[in-house]
N, C-alpha and C positions, 0 to 999 in steps of 0.2 A: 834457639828462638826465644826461648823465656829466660824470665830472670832479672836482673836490674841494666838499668840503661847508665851505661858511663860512658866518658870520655873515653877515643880510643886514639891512640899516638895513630897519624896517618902519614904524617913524613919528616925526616929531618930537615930544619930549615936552609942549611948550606946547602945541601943538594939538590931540591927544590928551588932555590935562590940561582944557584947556579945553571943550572939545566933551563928555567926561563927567561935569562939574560943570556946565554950563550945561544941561543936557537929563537929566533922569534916565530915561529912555524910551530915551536913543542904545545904540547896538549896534554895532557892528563888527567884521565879517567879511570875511577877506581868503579869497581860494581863488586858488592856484598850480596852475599846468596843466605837466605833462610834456609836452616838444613835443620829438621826434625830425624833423631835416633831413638827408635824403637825396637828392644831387642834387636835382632839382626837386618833389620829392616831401616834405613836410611830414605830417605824424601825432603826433595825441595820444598819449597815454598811459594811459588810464582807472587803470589802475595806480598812477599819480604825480602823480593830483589829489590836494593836501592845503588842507584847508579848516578856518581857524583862528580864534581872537579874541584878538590881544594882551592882552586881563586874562587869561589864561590859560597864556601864556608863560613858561618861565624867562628872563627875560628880565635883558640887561644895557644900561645908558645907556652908549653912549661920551662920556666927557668933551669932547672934541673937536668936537662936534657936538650932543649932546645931542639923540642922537636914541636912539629902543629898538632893539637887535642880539638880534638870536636867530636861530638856525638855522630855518626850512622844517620840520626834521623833528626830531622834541618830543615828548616827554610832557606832555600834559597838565598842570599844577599849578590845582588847583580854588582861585581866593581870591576872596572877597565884591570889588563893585565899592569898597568903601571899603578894603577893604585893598591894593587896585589901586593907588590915589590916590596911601595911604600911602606905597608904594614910588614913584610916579614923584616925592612932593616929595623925598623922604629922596636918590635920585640924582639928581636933576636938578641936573646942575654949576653951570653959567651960564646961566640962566634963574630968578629968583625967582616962585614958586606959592606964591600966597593973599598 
């Protein structure tokens, strides 16, 4: 729960890319749980569920990987599943889509 706020890889962008042009019904929701470890005592956080959907992310592709980075904790950016796309072909380094 503490500590520094980074980028966290949240998906590779072929498979992603893939999975919402093959299905137009698919959805994807990830939910991060705040887990405090004490001595042998473990506890959530209800405070520090965040429950998200990468077409929604600001999100950035690392070249190196060519996977989606974005922080856990976000505003929101509201964009149609096809403007989603848009952006994963436009960064997507080294992997060719469509």
């Amino acid at each position: 729960m503490s500590g520094r706020r980074n980028k966290n890889d949240i998906s590779a962008v072929e498979k992603l890319y893939m999975q919402y042009t093959a299905n137009p019904n698919y959805r994807l929701i990830y939910a991060c749980f705040g887990i405090n470890f004490q001595n042998l005592t473990i506890s959530f956080q209800k405070e520090a569920v965040h429950v998200f959907s990468p077409q929604f992310l600001p999100i950035y592709v690392n070249p190196r990987n060519d996977k989606i980075q974005s922080y856990y904790h976000h505003e929101q950016i509201y964009r149609s599943r096809q403007d989603f796309l848009r952006l994963l072909r436009e960064n997507s380094r080294s992997i060719v889509l469509e």
